[in-house]
Backbone atoms as SQL, in Angstrom:
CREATE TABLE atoms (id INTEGER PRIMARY KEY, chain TEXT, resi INTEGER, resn TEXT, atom TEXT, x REAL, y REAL, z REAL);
INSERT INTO atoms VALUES
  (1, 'A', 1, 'UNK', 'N', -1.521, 0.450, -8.107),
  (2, 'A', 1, 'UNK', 'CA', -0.910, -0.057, -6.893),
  (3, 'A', 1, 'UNK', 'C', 0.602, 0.136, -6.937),
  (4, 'A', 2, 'UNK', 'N', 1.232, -0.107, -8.325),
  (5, 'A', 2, 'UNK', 'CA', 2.417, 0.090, -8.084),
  (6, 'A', 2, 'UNK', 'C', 2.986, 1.230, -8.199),
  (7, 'A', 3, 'UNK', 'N', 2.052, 1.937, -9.252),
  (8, 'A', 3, 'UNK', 'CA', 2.912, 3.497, -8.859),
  (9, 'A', 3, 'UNK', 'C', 3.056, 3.738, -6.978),
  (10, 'A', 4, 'UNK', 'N', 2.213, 3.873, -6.341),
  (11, 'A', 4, 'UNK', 'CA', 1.455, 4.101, -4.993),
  (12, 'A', 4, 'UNK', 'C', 2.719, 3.402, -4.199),
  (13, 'A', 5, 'UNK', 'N', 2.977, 1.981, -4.485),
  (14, 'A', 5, 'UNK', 'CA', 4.038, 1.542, -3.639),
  (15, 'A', 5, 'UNK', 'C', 5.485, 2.335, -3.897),
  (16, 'A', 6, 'UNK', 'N', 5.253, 2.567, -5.149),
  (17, 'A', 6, 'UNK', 'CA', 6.804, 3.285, -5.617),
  (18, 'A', 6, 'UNK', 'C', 7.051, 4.609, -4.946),
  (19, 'A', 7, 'UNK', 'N', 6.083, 5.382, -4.974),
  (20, 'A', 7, 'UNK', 'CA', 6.223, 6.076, -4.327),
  (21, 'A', 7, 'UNK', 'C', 6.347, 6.632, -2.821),
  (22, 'A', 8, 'UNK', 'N', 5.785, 5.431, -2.174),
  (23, 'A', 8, 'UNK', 'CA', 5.688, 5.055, -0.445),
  (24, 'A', 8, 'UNK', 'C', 7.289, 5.025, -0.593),
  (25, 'A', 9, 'UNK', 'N', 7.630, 4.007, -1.428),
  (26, 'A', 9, 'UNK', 'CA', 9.202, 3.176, -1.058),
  (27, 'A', 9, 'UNK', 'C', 10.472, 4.627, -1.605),
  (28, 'A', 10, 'UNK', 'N', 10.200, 5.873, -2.762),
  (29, 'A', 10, 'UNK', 'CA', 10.928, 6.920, -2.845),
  (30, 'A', 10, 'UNK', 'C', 10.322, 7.856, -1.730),
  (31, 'A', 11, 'UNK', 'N', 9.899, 7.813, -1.097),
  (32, 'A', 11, 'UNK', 'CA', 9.551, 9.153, -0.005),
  (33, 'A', 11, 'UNK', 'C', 9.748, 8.491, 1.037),
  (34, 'A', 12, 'UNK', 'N', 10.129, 7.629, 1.275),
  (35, 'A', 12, 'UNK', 'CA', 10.425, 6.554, 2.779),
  (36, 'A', 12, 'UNK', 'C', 12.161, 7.229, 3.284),
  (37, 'A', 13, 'UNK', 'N', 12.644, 7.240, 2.865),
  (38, 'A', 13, 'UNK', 'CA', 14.089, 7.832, 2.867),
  (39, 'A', 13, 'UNK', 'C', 14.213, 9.261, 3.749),
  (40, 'A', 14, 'UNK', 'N', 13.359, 9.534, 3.046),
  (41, 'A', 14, 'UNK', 'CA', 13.418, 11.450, 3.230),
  (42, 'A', 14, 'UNK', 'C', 12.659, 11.801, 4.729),
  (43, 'A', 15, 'UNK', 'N', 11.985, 10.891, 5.247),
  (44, 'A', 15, 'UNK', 'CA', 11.300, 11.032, 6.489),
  (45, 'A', 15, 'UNK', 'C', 11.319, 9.664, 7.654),
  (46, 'A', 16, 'UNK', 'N', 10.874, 10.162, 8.996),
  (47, 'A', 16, 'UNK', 'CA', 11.079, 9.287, 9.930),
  (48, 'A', 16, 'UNK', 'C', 9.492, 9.270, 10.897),
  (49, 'A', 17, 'UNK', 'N', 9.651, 8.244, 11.342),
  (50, 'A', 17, 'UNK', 'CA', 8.243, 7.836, 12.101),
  (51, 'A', 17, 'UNK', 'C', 8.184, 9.331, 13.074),
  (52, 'A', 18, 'UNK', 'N', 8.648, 9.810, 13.110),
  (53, 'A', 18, 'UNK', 'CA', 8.790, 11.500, 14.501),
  (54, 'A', 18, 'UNK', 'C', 8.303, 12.552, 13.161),
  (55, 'A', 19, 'UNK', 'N', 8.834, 12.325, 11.974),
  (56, 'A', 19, 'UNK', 'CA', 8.323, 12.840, 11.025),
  (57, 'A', 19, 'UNK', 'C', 6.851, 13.268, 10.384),
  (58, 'A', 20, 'UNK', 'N', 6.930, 12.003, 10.179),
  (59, 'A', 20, 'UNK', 'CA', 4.952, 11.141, 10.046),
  (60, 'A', 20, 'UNK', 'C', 4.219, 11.525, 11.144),
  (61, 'A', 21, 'UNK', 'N', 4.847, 11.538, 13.065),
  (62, 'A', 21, 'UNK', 'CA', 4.005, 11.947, 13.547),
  (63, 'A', 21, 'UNK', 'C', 3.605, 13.668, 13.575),
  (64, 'A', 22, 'UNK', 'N', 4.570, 14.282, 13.623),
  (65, 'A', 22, 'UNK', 'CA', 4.730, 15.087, 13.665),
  (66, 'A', 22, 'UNK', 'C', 3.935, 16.359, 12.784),
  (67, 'A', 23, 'UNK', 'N', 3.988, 15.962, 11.282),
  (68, 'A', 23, 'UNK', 'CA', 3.333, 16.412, 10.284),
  (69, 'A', 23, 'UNK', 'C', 2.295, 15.878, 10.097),
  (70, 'A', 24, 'UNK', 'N', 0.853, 16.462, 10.055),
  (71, 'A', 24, 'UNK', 'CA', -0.390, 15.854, 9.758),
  (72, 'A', 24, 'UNK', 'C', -0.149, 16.102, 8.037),
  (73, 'A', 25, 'UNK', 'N', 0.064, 16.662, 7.053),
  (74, 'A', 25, 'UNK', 'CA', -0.012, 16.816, 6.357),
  (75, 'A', 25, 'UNK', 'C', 0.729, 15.605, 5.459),
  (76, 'A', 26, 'UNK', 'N', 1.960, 15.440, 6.049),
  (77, 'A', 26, 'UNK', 'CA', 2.896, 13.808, 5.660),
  (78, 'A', 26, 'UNK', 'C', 1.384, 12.975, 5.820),
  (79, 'A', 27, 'UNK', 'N', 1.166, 13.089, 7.246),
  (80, 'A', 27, 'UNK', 'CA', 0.554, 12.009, 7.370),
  (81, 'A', 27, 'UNK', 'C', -0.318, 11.271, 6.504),
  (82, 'A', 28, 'UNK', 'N', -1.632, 11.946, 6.230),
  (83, 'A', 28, 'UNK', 'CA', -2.400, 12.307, 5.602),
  (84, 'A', 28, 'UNK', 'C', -2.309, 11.662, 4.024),
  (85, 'A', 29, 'UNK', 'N', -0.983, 12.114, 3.724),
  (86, 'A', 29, 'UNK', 'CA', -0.383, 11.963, 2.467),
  (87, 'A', 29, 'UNK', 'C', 0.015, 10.661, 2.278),
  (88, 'A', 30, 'UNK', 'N', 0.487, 10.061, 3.125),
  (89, 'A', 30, 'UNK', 'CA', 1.264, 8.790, 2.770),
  (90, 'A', 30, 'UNK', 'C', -0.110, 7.813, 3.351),
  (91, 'A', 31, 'UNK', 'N', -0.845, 8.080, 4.143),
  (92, 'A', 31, 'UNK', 'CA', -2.529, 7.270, 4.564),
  (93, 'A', 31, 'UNK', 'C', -2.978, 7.168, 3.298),
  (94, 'A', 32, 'UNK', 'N', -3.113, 7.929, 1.827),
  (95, 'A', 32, 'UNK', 'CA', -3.638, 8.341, 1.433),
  (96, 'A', 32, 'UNK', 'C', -3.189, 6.874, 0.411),
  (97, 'A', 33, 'UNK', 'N', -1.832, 7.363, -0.384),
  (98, 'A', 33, 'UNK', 'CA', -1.363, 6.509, -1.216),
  (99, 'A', 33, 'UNK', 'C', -1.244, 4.878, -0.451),
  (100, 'A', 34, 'UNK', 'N', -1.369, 4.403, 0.774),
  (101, 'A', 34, 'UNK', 'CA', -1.525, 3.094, 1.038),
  (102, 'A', 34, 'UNK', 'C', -3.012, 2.855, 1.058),
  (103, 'A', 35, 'UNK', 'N', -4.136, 4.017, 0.937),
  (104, 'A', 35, 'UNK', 'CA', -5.456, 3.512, 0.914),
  (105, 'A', 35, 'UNK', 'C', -5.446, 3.416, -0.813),
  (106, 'A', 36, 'UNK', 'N', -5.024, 3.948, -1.870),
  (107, 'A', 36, 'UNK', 'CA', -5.366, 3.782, -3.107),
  (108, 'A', 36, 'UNK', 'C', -4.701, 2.454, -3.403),
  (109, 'A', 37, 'UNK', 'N', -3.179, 1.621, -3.112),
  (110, 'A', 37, 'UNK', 'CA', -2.951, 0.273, -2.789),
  (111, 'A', 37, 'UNK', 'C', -4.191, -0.271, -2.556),
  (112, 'A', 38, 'UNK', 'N', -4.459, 0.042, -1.247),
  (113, 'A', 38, 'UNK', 'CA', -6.163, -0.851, -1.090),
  (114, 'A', 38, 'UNK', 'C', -7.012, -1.196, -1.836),
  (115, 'A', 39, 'UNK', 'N', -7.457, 0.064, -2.119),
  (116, 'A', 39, 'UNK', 'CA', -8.669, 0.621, -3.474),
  (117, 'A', 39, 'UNK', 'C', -8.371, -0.321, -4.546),
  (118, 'A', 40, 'UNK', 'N', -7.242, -0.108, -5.102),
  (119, 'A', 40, 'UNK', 'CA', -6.807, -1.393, -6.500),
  (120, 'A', 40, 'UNK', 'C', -6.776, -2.546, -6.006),
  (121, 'A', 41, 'UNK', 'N', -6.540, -2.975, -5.009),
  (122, 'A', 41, 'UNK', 'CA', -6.480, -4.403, -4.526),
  (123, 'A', 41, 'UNK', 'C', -7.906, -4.896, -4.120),
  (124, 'A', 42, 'UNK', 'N', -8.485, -4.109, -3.631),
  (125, 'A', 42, 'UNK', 'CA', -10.317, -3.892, -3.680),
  (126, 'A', 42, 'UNK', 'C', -11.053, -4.681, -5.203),
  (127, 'A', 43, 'UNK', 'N', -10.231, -3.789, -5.938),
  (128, 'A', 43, 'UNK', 'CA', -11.287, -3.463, -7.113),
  (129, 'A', 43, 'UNK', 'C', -10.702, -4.794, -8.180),
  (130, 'A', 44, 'UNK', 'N', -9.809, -5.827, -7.526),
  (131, 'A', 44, 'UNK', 'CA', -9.123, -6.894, -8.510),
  (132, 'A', 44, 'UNK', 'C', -10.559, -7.918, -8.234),
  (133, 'A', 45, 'UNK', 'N', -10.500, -8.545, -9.152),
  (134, 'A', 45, 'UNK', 'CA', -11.456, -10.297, -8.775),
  (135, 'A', 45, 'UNK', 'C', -10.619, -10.490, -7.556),
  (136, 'A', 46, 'UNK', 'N', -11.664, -11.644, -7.692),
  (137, 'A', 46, 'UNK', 'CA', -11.064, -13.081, -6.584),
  (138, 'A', 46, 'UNK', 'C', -10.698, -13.904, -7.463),
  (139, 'A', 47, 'UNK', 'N', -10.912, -13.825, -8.292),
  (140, 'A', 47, 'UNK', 'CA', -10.052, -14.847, -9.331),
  (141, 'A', 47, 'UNK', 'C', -8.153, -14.566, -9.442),
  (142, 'A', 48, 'UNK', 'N', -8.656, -13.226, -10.235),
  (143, 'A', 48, 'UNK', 'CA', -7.254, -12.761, -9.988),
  (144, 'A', 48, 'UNK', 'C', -6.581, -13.228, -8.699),
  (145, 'A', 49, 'UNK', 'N', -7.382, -12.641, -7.711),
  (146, 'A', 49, 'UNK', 'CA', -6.283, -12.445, -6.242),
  (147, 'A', 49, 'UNK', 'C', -5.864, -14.187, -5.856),
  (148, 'A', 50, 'UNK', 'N', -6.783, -14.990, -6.121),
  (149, 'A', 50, 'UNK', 'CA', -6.765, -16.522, -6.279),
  (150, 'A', 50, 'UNK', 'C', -5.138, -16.964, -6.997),
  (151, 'A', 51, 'UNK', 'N', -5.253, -16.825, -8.234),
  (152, 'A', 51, 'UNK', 'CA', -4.480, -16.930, -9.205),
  (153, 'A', 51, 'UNK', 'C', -2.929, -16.343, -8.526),
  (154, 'A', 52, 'UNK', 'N', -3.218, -14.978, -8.197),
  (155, 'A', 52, 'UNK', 'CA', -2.453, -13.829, -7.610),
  (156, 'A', 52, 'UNK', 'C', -1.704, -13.898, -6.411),
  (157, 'A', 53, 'UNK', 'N', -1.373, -15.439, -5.634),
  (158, 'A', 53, 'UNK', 'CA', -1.946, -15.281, -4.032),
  (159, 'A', 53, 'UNK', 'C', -0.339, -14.807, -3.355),
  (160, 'A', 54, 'UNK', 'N', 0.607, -14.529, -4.117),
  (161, 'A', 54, 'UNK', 'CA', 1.576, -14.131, -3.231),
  (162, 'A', 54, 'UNK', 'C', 1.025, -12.923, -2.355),
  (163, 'A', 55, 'UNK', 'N', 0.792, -12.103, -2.257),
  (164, 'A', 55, 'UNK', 'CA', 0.104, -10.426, -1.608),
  (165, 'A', 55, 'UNK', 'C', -0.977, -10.923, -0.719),
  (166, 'A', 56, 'UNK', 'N', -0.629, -10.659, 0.313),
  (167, 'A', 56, 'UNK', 'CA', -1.851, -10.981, 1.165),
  (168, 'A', 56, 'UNK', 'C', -2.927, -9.777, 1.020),
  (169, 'A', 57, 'UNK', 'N', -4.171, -10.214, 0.265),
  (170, 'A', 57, 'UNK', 'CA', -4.822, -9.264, -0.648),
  (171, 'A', 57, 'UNK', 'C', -5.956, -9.012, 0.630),
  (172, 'A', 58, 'UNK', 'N', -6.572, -9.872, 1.739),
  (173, 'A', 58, 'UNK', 'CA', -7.326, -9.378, 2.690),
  (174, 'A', 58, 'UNK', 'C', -6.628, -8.502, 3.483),
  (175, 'A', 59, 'UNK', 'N', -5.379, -8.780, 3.982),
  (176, 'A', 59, 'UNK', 'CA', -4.821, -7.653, 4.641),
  (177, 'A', 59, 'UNK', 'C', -4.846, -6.260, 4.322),
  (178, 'A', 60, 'UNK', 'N', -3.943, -6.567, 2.741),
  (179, 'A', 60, 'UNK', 'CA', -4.118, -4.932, 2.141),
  (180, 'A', 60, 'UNK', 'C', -5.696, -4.447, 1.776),
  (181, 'A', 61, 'UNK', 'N', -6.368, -5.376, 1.900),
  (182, 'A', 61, 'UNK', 'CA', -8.027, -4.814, 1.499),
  (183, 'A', 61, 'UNK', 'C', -8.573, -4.171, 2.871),
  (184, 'A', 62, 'UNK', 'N', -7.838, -4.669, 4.007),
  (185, 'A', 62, 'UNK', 'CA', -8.264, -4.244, 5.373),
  (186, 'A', 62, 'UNK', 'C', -8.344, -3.207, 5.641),
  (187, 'A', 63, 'UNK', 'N', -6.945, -3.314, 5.625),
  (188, 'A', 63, 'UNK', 'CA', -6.188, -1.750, 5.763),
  (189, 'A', 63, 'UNK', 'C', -6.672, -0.799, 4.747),
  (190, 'A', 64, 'UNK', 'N', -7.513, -0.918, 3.286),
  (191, 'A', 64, 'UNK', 'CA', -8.283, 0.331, 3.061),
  (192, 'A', 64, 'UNK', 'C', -9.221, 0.347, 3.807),
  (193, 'A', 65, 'UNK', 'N', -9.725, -0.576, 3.928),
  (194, 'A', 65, 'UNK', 'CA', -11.072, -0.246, 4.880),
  (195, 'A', 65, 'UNK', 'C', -11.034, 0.634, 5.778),
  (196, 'A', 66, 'UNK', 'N', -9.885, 0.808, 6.599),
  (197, 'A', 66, 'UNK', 'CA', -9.443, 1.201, 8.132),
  (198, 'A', 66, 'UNK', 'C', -9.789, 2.561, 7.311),
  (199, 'A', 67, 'UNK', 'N', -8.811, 2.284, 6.676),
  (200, 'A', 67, 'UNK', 'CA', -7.988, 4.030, 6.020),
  (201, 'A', 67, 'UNK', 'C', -9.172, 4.937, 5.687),
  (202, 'A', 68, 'UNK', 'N', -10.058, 4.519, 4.868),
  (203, 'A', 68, 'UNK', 'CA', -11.397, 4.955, 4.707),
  (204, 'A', 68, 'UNK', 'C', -12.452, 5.038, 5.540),
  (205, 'A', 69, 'UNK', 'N', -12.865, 4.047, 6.277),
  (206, 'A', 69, 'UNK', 'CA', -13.807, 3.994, 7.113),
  (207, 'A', 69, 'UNK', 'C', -13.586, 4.436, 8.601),
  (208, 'A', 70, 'UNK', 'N', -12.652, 4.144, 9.276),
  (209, 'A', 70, 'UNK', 'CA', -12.301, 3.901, 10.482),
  (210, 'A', 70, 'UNK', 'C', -10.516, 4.937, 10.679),
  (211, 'A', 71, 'UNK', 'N', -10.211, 5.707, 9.820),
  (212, 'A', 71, 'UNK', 'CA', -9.366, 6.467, 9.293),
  (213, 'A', 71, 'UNK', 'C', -8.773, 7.353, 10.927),
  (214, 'A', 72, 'UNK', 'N', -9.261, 7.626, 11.759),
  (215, 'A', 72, 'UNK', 'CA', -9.483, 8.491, 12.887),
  (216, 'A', 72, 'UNK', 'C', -8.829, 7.038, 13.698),
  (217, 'A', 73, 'UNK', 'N', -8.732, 5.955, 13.355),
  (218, 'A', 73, 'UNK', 'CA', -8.203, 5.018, 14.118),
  (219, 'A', 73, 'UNK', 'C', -6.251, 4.729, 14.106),
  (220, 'A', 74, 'UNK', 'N', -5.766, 5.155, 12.665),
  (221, 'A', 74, 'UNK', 'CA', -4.864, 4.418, 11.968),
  (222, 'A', 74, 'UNK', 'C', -3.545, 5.927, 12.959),
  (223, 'A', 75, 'UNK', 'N', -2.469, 5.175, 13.279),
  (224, 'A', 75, 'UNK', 'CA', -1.649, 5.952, 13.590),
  (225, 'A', 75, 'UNK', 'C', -0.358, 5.518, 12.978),
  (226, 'A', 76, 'UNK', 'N', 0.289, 6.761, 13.226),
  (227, 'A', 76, 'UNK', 'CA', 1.860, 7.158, 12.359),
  (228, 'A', 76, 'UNK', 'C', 2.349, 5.753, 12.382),
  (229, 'A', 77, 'UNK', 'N', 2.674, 4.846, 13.055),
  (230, 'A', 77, 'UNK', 'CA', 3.424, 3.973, 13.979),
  (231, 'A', 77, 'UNK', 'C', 2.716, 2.835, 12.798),
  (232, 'A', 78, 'UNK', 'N', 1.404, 2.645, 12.707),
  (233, 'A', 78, 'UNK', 'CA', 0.895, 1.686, 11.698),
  (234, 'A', 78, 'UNK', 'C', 1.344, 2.157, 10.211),
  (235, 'A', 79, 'UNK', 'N', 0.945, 3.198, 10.063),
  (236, 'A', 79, 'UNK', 'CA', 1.111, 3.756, 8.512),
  (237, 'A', 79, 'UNK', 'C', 3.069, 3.610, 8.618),
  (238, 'A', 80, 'UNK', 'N', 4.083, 3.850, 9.370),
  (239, 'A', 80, 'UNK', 'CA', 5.160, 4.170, 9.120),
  (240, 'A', 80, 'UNK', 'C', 5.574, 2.299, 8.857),
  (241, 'A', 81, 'UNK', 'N', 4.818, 1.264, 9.757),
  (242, 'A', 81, 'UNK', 'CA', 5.564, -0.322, 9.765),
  (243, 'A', 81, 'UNK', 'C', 5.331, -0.417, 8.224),
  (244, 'A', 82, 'UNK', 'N', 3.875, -0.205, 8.164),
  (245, 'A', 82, 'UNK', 'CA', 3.483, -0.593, 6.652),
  (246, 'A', 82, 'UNK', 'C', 4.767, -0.110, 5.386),
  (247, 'A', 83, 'UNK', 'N', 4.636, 1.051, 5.665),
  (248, 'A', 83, 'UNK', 'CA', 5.971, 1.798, 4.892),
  (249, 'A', 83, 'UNK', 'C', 7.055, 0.813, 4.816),
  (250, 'A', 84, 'UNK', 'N', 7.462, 0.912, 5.661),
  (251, 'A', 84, 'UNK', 'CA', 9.223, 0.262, 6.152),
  (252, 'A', 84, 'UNK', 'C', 9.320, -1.426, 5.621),
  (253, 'A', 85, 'UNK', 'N', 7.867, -2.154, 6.128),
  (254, 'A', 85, 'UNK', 'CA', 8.244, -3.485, 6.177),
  (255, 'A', 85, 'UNK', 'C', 7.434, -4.375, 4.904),
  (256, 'A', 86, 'UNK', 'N', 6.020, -3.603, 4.629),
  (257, 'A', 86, 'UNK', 'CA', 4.930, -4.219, 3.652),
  (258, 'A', 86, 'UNK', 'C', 5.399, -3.708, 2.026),
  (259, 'A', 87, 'UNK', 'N', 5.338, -2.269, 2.073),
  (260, 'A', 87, 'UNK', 'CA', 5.411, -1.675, 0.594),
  (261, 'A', 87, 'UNK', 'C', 6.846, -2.152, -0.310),
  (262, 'A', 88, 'UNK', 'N', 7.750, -3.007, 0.596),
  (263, 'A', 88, 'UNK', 'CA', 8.998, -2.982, -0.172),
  (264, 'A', 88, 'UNK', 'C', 8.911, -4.041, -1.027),
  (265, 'A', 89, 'UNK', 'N', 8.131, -4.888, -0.091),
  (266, 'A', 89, 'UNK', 'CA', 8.721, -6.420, -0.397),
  (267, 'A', 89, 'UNK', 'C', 7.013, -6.485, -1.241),
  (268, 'A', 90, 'UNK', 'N', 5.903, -5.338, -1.543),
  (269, 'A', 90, 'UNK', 'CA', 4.966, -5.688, -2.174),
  (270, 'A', 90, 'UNK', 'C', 5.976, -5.253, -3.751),
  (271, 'A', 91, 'UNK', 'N', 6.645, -4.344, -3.827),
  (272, 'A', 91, 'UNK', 'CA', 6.915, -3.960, -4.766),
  (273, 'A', 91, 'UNK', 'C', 7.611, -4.859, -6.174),
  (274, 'A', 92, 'UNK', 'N', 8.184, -5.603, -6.277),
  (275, 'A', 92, 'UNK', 'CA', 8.833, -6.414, -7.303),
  (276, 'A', 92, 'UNK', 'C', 7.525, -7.487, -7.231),
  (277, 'A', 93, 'UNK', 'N', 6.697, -8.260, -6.353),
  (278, 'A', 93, 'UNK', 'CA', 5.944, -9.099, -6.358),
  (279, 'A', 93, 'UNK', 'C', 5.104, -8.383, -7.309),
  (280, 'A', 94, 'UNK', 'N', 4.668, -6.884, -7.274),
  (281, 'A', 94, 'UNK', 'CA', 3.437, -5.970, -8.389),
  (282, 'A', 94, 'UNK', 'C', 4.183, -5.871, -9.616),
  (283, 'A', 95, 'UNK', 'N', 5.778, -5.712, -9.890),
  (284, 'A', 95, 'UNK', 'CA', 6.198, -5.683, -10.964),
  (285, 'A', 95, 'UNK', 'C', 6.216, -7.101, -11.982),
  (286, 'A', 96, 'UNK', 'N', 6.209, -8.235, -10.940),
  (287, 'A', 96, 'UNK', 'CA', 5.931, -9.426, -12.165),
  (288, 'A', 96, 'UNK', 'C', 4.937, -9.593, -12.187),
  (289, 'A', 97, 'UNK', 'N', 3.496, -9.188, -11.651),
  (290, 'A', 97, 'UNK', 'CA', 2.556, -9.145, -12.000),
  (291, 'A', 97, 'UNK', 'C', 2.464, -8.240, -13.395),
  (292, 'A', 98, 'UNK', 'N', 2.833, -7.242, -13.402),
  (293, 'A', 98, 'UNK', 'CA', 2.151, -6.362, -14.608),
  (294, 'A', 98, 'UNK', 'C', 3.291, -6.880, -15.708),
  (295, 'A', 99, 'UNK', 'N', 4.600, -7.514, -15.528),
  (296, 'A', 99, 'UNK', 'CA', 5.227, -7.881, -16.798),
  (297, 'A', 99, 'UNK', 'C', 4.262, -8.935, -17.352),
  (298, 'A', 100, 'UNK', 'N', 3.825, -9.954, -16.363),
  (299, 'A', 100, 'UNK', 'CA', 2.893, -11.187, -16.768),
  (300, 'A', 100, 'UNK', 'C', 1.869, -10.792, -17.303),
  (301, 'A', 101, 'UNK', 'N', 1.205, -9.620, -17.104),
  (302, 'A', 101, 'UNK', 'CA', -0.127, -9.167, -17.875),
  (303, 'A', 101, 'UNK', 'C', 0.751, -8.342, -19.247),
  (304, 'A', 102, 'UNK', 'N', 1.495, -7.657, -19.241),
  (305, 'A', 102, 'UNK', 'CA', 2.313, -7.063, -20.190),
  (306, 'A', 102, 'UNK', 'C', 2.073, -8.178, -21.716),
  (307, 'A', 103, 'UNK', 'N', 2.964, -9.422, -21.003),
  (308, 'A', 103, 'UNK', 'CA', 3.616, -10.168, -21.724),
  (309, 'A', 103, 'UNK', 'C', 1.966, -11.114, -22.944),
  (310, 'A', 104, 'UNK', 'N', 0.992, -11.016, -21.998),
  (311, 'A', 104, 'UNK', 'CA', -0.097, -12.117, -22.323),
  (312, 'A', 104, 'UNK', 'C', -0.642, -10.655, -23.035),
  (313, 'A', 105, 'UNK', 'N', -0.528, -9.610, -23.606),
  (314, 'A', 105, 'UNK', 'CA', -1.257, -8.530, -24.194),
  (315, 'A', 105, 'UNK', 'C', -0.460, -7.998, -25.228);
């Protein structure tokens, strides 16, 4: 998850929502790395995510769903907010997660 956000949040710079629409191939690409976010957030317990509860873990579980299932639905405009407003502020919240698992191993 956090590589995935890290990388949403270094390629966020370099492009613009006219960008994202513009290029199916961006597109595609950056759909891709917020559905593997999903996928790991999928594949945690409910214990964990319990324990875990800063990340709103149904949301991001949603949004793989979309991304995967319903994928033909999701546009630039969704994938670009997510970018801009979700992946930043998920990012340091995933880094004290893995120091806290770091630290107990």
């Amino acid at each position: 998850m956090l590589d995935a956000a890290r990388i949403l949040a270094e390629e966020a710079p370099k492009h613009s929502l006219d960008s994202v629409r513009d290029d199916r191939i961006l597109f595609f690409g950056l759909a891709k790395l917020i559905e593997i976010i999903g996928e790991a957030a999928y594949k945690l317990t409910k214990e964990f995510q319990a324990v875990h509860n800063e990340l709103p873990w149904d949301a991001i579980i949603g949004m793989r769903h979309v991304m995967v299932h319903d994928y033909y639905t999701m546009s630039a405009g969704k994938i670009w907010a997510t970018i801009e407003s979700d992946i930043p502020a998920m990012i340091p919240v995933l880094e004290k997660y893995l120091e806290q698992f770091d630290s107990e191993n």
